[in-house]
N, C-alpha and C positions, 0 to 999 in steps of 0.2 A: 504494500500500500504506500503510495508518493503522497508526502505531506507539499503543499504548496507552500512558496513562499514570498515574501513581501519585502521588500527591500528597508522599510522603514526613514523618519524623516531625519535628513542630515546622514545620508548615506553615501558615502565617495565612490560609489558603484553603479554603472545603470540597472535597472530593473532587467534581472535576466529574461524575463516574459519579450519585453519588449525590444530585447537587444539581439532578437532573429527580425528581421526584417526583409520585405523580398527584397529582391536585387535589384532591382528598379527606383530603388528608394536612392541607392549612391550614387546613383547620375548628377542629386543635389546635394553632396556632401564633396566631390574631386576627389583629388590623390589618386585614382584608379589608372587602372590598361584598359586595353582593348585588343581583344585580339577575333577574328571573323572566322576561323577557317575549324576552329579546332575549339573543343570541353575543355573546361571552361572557360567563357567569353571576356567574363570580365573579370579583374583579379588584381590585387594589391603585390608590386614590387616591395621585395626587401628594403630596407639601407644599410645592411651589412650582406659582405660575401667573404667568400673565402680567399687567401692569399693563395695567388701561384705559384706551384712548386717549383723548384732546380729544372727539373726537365719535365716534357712531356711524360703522362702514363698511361698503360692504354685498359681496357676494360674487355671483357669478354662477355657480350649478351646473352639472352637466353635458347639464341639459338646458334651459339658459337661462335660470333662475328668480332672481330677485333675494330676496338674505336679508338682512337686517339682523342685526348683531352688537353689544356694546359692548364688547369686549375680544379679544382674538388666543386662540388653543387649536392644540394640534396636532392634524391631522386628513387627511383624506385624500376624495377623490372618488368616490361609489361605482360598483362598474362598471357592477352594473345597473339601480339606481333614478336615478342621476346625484345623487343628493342631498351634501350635504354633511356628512359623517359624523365622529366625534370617532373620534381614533386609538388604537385597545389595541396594546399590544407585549407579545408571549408571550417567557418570560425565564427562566431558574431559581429556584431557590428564595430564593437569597440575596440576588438582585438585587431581586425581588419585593419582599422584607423589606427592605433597603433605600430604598423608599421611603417607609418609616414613619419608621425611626433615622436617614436620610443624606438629607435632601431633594437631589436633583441632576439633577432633570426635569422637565418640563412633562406628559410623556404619560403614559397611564394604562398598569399591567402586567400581568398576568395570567401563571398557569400555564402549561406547555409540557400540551397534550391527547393523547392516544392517540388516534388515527383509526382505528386498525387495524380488521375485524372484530370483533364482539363473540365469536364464534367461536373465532378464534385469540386471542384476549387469554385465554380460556378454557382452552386448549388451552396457553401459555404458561405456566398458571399453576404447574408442578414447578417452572419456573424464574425463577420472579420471585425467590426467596430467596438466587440465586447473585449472588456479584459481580458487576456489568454489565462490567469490563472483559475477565471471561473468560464471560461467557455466553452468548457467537457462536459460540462454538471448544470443541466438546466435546472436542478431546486437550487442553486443557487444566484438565479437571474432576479434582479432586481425592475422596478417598474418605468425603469428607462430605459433598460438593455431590451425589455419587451418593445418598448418603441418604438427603438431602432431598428429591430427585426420586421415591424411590421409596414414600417417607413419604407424598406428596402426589400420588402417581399415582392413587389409589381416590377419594380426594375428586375428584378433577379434574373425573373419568371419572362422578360423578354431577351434579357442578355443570354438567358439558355436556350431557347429557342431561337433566338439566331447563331448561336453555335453550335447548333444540332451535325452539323458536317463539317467541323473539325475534328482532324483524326490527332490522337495521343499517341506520344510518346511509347513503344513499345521495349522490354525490355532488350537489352544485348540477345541476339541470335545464337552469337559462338560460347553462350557459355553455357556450360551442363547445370540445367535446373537443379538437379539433386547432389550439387557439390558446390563446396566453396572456389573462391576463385584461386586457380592453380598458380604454384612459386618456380618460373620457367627461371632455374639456378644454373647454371655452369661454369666454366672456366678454375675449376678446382687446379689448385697447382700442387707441387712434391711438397709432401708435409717435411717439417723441421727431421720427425724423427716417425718412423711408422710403425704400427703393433704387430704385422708381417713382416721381415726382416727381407723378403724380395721386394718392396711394393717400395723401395728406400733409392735415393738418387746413386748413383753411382760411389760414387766419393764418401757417401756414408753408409753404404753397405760394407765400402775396405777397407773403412775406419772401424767397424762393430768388427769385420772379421779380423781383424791386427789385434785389436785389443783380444777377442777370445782363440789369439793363436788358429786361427783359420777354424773355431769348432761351432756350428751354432749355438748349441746349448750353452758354451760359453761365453759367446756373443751376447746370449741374453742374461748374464751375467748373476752367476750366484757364486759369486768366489768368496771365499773364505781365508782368511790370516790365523793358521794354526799355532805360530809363534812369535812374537817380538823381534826383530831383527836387531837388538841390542837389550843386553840385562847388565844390573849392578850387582856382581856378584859378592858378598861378604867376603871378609880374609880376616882370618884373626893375627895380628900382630902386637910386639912386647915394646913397652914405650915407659921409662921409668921406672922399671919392673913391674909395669902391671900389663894386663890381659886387655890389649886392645881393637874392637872392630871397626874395620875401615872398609871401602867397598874398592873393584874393577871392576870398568866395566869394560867389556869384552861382547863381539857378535855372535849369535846365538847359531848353532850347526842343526843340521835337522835331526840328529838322532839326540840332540838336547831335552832331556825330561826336569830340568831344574824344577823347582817348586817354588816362585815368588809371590809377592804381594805385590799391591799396584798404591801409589802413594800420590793423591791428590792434594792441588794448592791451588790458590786462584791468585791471578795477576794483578790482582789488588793489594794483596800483603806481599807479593814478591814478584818484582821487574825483574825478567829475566833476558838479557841483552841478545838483540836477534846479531848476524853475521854482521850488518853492516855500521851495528852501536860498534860491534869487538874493535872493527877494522877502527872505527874513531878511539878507541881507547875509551869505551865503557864500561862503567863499573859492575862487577860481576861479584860483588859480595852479599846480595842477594840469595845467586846461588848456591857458594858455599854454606849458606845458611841454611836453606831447606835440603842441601843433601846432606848436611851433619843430621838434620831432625829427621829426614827420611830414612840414614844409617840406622838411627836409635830406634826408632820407630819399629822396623824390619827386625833387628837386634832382640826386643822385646818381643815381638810374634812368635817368630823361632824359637824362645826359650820355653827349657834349655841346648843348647845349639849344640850341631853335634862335635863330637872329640875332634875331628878330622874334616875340615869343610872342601878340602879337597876332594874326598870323597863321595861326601854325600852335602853337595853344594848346596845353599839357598841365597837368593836373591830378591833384589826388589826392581820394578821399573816404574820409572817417573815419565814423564814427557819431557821434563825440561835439558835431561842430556842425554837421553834414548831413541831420540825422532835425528839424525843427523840429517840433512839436506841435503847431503849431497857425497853420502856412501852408500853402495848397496853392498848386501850378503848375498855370496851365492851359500848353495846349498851343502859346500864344504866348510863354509866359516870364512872364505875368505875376501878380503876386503875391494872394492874397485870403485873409484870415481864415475862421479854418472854428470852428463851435462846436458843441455837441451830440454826436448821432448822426455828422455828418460826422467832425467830429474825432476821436470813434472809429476808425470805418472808416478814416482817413487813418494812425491811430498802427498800428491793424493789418495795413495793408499797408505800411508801412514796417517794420516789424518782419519779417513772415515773407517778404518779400520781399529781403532779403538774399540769399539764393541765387544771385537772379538777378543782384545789386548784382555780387559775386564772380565771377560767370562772364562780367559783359562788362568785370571789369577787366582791363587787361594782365598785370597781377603782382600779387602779393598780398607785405607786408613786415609784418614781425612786429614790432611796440616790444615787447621784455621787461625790466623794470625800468622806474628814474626815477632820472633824472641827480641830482636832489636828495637822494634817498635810499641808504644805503650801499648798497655791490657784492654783489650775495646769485650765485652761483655757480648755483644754483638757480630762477633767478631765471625761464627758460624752464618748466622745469615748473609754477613757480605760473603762468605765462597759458596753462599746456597746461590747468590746471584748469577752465575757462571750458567749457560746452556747446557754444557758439557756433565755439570754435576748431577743431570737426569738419569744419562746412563752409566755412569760411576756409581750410582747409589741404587739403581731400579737392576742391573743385569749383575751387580756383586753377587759370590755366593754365600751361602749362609744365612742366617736369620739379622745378622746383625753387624756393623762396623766399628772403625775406632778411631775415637777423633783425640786429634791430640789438640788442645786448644793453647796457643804459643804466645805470650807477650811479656814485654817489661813491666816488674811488680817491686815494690819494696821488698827488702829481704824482713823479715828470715820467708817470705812466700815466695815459693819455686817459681820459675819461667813458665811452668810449662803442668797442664792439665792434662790426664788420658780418663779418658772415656769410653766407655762400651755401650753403645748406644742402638736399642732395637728397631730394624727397619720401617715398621710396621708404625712406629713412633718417631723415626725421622724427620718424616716431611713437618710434623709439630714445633720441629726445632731447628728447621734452618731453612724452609723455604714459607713464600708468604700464602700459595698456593697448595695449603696440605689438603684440602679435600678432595683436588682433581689429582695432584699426584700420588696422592694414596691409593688411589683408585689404580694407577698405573704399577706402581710396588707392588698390590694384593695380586696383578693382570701375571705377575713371574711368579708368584707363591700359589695361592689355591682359589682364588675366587678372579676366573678367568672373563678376558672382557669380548666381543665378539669383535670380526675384523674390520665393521666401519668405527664402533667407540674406541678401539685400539688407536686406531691413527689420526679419529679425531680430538681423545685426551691429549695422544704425544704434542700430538700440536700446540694444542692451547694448553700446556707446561711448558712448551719450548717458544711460545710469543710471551710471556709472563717473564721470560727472563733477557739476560744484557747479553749481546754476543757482536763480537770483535769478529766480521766475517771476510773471510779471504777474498771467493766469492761471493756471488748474489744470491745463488741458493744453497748455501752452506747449512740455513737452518735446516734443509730439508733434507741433507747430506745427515745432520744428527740425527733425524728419525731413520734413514736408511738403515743404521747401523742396529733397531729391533728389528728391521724385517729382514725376510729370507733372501728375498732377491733384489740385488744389488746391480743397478746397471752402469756402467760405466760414468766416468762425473766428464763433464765437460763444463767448462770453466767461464764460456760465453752463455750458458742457462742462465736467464732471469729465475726468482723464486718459483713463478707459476711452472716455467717449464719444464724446471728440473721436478717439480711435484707431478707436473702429468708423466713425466719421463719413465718417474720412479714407479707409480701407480701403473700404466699401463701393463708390463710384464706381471706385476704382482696377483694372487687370489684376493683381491681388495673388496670383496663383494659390489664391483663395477660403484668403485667411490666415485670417480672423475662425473661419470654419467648421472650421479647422484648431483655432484658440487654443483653442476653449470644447470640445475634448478632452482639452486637456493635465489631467494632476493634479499642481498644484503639491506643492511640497516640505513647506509648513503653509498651512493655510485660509486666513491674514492674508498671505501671502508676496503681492510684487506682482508683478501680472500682466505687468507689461514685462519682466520678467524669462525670462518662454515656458519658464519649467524642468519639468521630467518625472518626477514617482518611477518610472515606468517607461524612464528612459533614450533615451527617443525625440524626436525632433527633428520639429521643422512638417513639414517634409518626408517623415518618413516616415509620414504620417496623409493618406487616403484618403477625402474626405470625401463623406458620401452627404446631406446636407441643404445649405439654402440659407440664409444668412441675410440676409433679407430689411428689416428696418428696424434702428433706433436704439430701445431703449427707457429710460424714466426710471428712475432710479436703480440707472445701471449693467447695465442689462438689453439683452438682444437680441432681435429677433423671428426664430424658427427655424422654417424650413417644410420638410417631403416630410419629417420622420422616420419611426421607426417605432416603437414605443412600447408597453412594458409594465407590468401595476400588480404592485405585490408585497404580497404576504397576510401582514400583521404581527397580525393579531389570535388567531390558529392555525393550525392546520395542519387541511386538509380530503382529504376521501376521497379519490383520486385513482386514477384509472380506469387499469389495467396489462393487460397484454397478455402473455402468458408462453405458451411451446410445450406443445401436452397430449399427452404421449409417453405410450406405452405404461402407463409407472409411474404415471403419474399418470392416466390414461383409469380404470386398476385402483385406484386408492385414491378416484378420487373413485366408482367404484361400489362399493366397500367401505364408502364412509358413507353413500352413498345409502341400499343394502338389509338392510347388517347391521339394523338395527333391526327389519324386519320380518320377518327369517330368525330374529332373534332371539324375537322374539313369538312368529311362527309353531311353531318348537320347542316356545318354553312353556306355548303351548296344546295341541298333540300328546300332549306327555307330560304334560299334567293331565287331558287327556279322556281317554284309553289307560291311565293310572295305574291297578293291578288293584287289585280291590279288597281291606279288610282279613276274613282268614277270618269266617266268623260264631262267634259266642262259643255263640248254642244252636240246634240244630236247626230244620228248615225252609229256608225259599225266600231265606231273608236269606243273602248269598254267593255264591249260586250263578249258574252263566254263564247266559247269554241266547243266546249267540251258535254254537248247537250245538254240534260239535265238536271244528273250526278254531277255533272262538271263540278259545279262551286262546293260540293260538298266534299269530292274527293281534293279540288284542289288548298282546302281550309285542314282538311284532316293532314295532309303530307306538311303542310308550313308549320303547324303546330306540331307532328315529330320532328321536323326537322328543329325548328325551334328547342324540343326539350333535350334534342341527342346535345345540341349545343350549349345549353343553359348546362345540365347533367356533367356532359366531358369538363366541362371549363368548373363549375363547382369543384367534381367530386375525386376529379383524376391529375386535370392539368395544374390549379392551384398549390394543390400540395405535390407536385413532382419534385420538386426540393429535398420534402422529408423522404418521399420515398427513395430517391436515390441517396438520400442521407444514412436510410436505412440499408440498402443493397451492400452499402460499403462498410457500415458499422458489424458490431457484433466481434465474437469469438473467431479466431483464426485456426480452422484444423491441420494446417500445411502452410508453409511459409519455404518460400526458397533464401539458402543458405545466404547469406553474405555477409559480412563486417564490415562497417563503414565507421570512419574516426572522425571526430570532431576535437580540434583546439577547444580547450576552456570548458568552463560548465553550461550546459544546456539544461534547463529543467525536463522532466521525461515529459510533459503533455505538449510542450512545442517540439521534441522530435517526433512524436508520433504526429503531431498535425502535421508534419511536413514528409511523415515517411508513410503514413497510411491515412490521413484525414484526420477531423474532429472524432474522440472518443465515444461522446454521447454517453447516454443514460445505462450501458449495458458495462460500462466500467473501462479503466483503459486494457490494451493490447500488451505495451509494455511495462516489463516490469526493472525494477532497481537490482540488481543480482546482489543476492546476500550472502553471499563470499568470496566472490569475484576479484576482490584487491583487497590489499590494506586499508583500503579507504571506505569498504563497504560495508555497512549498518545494517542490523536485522533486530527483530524484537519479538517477542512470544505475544502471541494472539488472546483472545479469548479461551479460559479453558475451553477443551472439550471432556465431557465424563466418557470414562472407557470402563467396558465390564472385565472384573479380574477374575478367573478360576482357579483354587486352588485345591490340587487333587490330592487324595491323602492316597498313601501307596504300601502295600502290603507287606512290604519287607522292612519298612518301621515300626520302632516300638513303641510309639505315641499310642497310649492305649486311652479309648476312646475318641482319638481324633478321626475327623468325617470332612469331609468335601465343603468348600466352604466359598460363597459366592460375594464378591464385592467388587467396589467400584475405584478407580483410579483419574485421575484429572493428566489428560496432555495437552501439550499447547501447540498449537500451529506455528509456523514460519512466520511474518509478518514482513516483508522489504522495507528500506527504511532510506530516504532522501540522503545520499551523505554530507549536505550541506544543513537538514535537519538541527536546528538548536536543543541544546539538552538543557539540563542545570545551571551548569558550568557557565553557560553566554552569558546570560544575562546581567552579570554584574561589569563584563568586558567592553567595555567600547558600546555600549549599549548592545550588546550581544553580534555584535559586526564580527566580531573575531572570538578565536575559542582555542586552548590548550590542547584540547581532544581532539579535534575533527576537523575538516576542514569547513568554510563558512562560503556564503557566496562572495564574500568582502576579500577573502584571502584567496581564494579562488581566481579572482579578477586581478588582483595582484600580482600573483604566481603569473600568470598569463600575458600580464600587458609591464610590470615594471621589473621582473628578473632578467639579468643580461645574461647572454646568450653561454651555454655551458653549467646553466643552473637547472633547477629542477620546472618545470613546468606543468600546468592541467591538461591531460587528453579524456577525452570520452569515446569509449568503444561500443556502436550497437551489434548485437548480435540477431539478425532477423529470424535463424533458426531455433534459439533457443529462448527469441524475445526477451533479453535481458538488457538492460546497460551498466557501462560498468565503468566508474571513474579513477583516474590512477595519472601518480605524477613520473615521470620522463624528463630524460632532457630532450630528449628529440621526438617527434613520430616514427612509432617504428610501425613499420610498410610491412611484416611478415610474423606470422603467427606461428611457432616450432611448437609441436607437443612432443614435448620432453617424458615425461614419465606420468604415473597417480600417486597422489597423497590426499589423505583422508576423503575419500569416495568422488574423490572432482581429477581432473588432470590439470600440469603442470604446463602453462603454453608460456614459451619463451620468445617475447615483445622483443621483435629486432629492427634496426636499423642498416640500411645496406652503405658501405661503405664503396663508392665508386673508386677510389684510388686503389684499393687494396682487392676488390673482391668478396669482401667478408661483413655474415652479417655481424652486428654488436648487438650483444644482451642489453637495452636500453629496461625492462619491467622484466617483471614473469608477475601473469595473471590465473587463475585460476577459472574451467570453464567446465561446464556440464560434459562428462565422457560421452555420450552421447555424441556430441559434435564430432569428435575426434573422426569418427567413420564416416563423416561429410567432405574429411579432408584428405588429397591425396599424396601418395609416398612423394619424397625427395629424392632424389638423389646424393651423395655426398654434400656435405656441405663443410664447410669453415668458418664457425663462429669463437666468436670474441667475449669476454665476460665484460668489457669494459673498453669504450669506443678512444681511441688517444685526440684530445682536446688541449691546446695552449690559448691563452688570451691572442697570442700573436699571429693567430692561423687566420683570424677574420680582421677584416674593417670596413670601417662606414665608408660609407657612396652615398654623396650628394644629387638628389637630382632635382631636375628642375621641374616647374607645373606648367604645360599648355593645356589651357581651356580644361582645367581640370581635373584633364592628366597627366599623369609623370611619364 
């Protein structure tokens, strides 16, 4: 149910009723085009465009043709020429005019059109002069709006009858009544990286195979680091006469079974001087600090150590002198310099191979603080800050670790704390985020997490912390190091890419195909984050596509959707299906033959009409028709007479209401289509203008009640429902019996989403509101946000008779159904990106599954989660006014 609304006085907004206006009206307002040849005719130029690129780019249309461009435009695909078409968006009035006074777009605007019948726009016209927010609802006409109805009931009634032989507007020919309008997509290029390791460009097929030594399966990369390529191994030496340990460290051989610990610090209590401080002469007393506390540390685990540690060796590895940069191990122990490419590969499996470092130490010991530096109490939380201390403390073994907490204290208090502190109760004590990573600790001990909450707890513990990154997706590089399969790191990955990289190979229960449904909280919000304005989790998304490669700049390749275009330039005839009852079998023969029951009378009684006496004597007057004559000719002028009195009373007068009526009423069939509108539209002036006045029988459209973030619903009046409650024989309720009662449910109820709650009224006089959006900020969003902000679009859907309002930065031209979440599907609102090929995720809406089987396959496609926008891609364009127009 649409609640209407009123603008109230002292409103900075026009009356949305009144701000659809036909098109005819801007011919006395200027700023407009003209264009004669081509839909639509009239239409508001930008005064912003896009800046031209370095060079030309060219586009690939939908039937494969290559076009050269030298600047970006917004534009759309056509369905059925495939060409590549400049985008109009139908708007109200004030939005229109706004792009003359407020430049804050790229695309061109045009008027909202009437489709209806020429017929019934005719037959409308007593009521074009009433208010639109009461001119659905005749109990609510007042005794002036009758007036004016009846003032303009005679003209109507000849202005329709002299339009009897004009023909309407008929729909589009070439498009299939029982489907939406098709997304003619092509020019798919090589993805970044593919999830077939043949379907890969050249050059990165020889790159996967180099790296997995010519193997496939190791191409797709689940390598493993069984051992450290350098340990600090203990040596007991005599210094003073006493029993002293000190460490070597030495490269590790493969038939090495040492037994060490792993010994973590954070770069916050100890700078550790990379190669190029050494070279300047940087101070390295840092280190000698945490590996005297890492000695002891190790020292104390082992005890008591054995007699002989040549024998039965123990160790400890650090990172900060066990990662060398630029030595490799082979597999006899011994030592070679590496430069180039190898050096690379060598820094990056030292790095993401930690993981494994971790799971084959015995224990894992915690340095917090530096014995040089005073006693910070806190001092655990600063090395909980660290990325890295997720998987040091989550894939350690055993129940439990040992922190040794290290600072300057007054004497007689030691330097230095040890602690034995239980996993389970770690994250309590030194990270800020113990509930999610606890969750992730209990995911390696006993209470396991399934494989989309796996990777999206790691996540949101690994964006919760600080991290110092090599590269760009090195955060994602730390989550690699839980899961099984590991694919090669490439150093030019953005964060996204490296994350589809890693997912694609993995059993991730198809996360990526999950992710690119979500709708973040704001456009710029980051994607690790996996948040939902709709409140839903990976998990509860139901994915019906595949995503099949990596694409450049942040992009994915998406196959098996299903895919619809939406109609932003107007609104087109649209072919309806409605029951022909009784009443209406009888009104439409009521304007079929009045007209000729009507003639036929006025010819009756013209030819029948007797004649005037003669003024003089003789044959002038007199009958012809013997004796009957005057009697039969009085009887014919008198039917002819009453056919015409009768037809003009009882058929032709009210031909108005009846064709008012042929066209009103319940819709049992509706042809598919989606058409977009800039800004807010109230629903009873899109349906005047998409299918006539409402009338008395209620409107056709409705508000969709979960459609968007934006979309409002409310529980109706109860209804009583009968409840039964059976008693059943294999209980021991003795004496219980069948027992009949009553239950209260509520209906659905659609709700305006510019609708005022509570909350308005104390606001700006209810103009604006915290919750929701208002027709006051609506108008705002739409005519004073600069361009790359969030804006109003309205989407009708004729099949499922819904509309559905939702803010965008752009129109997006193409509807993707992505997957199902809670009994609706996921359609993902794109915008096509003429430069590149690709659509961009601009919304995702939510739509009746039902539609989905209106819409047909895609082929491959290339979408984007997030369109690339600078202030500096557009500027204004001055133009000038002839006669009105620019």
């Amino acid at each position: 149910m649409a609640i209407s609304l009123s603008t109230g006085d002292g409103a900075d907004h026009p009356n949305p009723y009144e701000d659809v206006s036909s098109w005819w009206t801007f011919f006395f307002t200027g700023g407009y085009s003209w264009r004669w040849f081509s839909n639509p005719h009239l239409y508001f130029r930008p005064n912003l465009e896009y800046v031209p690129g370095p060079a030309p780019f060219t586009v690939i249309d939908g039937l494969g043709r290559e076009k050269s461009f030298d600047k970006p435009f917004d534009c759309f695909i056509h369905p059925f020429t495939g060409k590549i078409e400049t985008l109009y968006v139908q708007a109200p009035k004030s939005i229109c005019l706004s792009s003359v006074n407020r430049p804050n777009a790229t695309w061109k605007r045009t008027p909202i059109r009437n489709v209806t019948p020429i017929s019934l726009r005719i037959a409308n016209l007593p009521f074009r002069f009433i208010p639109a927010e009461r001119r659905g609802d005749r109990r609510k006409y007042r005794p002036e709006d009758w007036l004016i109805v009846i003032g303009l009931w005679i003209p109507t009634l000849v202005i329709f009858f002299m339009s009897w032989m004009i023909r309407d507007h008929s729909p589009p020919t070439e498009k299939d009544q029982t489907k939406y309008l098709p997304v003619m997509y092509r020019g798919l290029r090589y993805p970044r990286l593919a999830r077939n390791i043949l379907e890969n460009r050249e050059v990165v097929a020889r790159s996967l195979y180099i790296t997995g030594s010519g193997n496939i399966s190791a191409a797709r990369s689940s390598y493993r680091t069984f051992r450290p390529r350098f340990l600090n191994y203990l040596v007991e030496t005599v210094r003073d006469g006493r029993r002293v340990y000190e460490f070597e460290r030495h490269p590790v051989r493969a038939d090495d079974l040492t037994p060490f610990v792993m010994v973590c610090y954070s770069s916050a209590h100890y700078h550790i001087p990379d190669e190029t401080e050494d070279e300047q002469g940087g101070d390295s007393g840092d280190l000698e600090a945490l590996l005297a506390v890492a000695t002891a540390a190790a020292v104390r685990h082992f005890s008591p150590m054995p007699s002989d540690l040549r024998k039965t060796p123990r160790a400890f590895w650090i990172a900060a002198n066990c990662m060398p940069p630029d030595v490799a191990v082979d597999k006899t122990g011994n030592l070679r310099r590496v430069e180039g490419f190898e050096r690379e590969m060598l820094a990056n499996e030292d790095t993401y191979s930690i993981s494994d470092i971790i799971r084959a130490a015995k224990h894992v010991i915690v340095v917090a603080g530096n014995r040089s530096r005073p006693w910070d109490n806190r001092a655990l939380y600063v090395w909980g800050h660290r990325v890295w201390t997720l998987p040091e403390i989550v894939l350690s073994k055993g129940d439990s670790v040992t922190v040794w907490h290290c600072g300057a204290r007054e004497k007689p208090s030691p330097s230095y704390e040890v602690h034995e502190v239980s996993k389970s109760l770690f994250p309590s004590c030194a990270w800020e985020d113990s509930l999610t990573s606890r969750q992730l600790i209990e995911h390696y001990t006993n209470l396991h997490l399934g494989r989309l909450e796996l990777v999206k707890i790691a996540l949101e513990c690994l964006m919760s912390r600080r991290f110092r990154s090599l590269h760009p997706g090195d955060r994602v590089y730390v989550l690699m190091g839980l899961l099984r399969i590991r694919p090669p790191i490439d150093k030019t990955d953005s964060a996204f890419q490296a994350f589809a990289r890693l997912s694609l190979p993995q059993d991730s229960d198809r996360l990526m195909e999950r992710l690119i449904c979500l709708l973040p909280d704001t456009p710029d919000q980051n994607w690790e984050l996996m948040t939902d304005q709709f409140k839903a989790s990976l998990w509860d998304i139901y994915p019906d596509t595949q995503v099949c490669g990596v694409g450049e700049n942040d992009t994915v390749i998406v196959d098996g959707a299903k895919g619809a275009q939406i109609q932003w330039s107007g609104f087109t005839s649209v072919r309806t299906l409605r029951r022909l009852t009784t009443k209406r079998k009888a009104f439409l023969r009521f304007l079929a033959w009045s007209p000729l029951l009507f003639f036929i009378g006025v010819i009756i009684a013209a030819v029948s009409a007797p004649n005037p006496p003669a003024r003089y004597g003789g044959a002038y007057g007199s009958h012809s028709l013997g004796s009957f004559g005057p009697t039969i000719q009085r009887d014919a002028y008198a039917a002819g007479l009453a056919i015409t009195i009768i037809t003009l009373l009882l058929f032709i007068l009210p031909a108005p209401y009846f064709l008012q009526r042929l066209h009103a009423g319940k819709l049992w069939e509706v042809e598919p289509c989606f058409f977009g509108i800039e800004g807010y539209v109230p629903l009873e002036a899109i349906e005047e203008k998409l299918f006539g006045i409402s009338g008395r029988d209620g409107p056709r459209l409705r508000w969709s009640e979960y459609g968007s973030p934006l979309s409002q619903h409310r529980e109706g009046k109860a209804k009583h429902e009968r409840v039964v409650r059976y008693r059943y024989h294999d209980t021991n309720n003795v004496g219980a019996v069948d027992t009949v009662s009553a239950i209260d449910t509520y209906p659905v109820e659609t709700v305006d989403p510019t609708s005022p709650c509570a909350a308005c009224a104390p606001i700006n006089g209810g103009q604006y509101c915290h919750y929701h959006p208002t027709v006051a900020s609506c108008h705002n969003a739409s005519t004073r946000s600069a361009m790359g902000q969030m804006k109003v679009f309205t989407l009708v859907d004729t099949f499922n008779l819904t509309v559905t309002l939702f803010y965008a930065v752009r129109p997006p031209t193409v509807l993707v159904a992505g997957g199902s979440e809670g009994g609706m599907k996921r359609a993902i609102a794109c915008s096509f990106d003429v430069t590149t090929g690709t659509l961009y995720r601009e919304t995702v809406l939510r739509i009746p599954s039902q539609g989905v089987d209106r819409m047909e396959r895609l082929p491959r496609i290339r979408l984007g989660l997030r369109r690339p926008f600078l202030e500096g891609d557009v500027r204004e364009v001055h133009r000038t006014m002839v006669g009105g127009r620019s």
